[in-house]
C-alpha positions as CSV (number, residue, x, y, z in Angstrom):
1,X,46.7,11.4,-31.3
2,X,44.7,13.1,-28.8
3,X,46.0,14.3,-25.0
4,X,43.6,15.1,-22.6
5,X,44.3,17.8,-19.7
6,X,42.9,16.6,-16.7
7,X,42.8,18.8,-13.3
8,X,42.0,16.9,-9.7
9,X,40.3,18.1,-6.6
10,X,40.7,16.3,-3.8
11,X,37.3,14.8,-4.2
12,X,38.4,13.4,-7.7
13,X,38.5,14.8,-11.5
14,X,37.3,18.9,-11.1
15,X,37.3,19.1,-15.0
16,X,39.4,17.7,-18.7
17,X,39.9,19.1,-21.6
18,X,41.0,17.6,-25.1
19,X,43.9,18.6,-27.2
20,X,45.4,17.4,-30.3
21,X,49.0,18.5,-29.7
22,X,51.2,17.5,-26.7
23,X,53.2,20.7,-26.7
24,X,49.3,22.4,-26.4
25,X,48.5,20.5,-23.9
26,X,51.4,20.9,-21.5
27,X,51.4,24.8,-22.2
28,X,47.1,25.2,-21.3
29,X,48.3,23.1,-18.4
30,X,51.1,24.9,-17.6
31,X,49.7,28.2,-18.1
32,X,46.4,27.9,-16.4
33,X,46.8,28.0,-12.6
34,X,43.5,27.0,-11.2
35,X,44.5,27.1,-7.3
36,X,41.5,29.3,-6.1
37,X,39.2,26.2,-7.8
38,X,40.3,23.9,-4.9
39,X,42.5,22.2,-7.9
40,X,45.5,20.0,-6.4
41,X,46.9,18.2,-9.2
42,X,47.0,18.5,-13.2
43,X,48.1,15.8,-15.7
44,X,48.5,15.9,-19.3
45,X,47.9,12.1,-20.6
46,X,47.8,10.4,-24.2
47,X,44.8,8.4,-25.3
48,X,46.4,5.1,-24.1
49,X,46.5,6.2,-20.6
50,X,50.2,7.1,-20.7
51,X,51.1,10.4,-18.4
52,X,53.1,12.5,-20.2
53,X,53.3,15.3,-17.5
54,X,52.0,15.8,-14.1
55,X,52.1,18.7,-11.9
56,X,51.3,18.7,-8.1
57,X,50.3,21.8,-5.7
58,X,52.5,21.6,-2.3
């Protein structure tokens, strides 16, 4: 199964990348703190749609 890490601007998707491991996923998501690239939101989600973690900027 594949999960996809997606990042959001507020003018919609900024960028995604495709893992094959959930526990990858959420660390690269975790890990890489885009907040100087105007990013506001990232989500780690399954290939059925499913979010399977979210993280939002204040």
């Amino acid at each position: 199964m594949a999960f996809t890490v997606i990042w959001y601007g507020r003018q919609g998707i900024i960028d995604k990348v495709i893992f094959d491991a959930e526990k990858v996923a959420k660390d690269h998501a975790i890990s890489t703190r885009r907040g100087d690239e105007g990013i506001i939101c990232v989500e780690v989600r399954k290939d059925n749609g499913t979010v399977v973690f979210s993280h939002a900027e204040n």
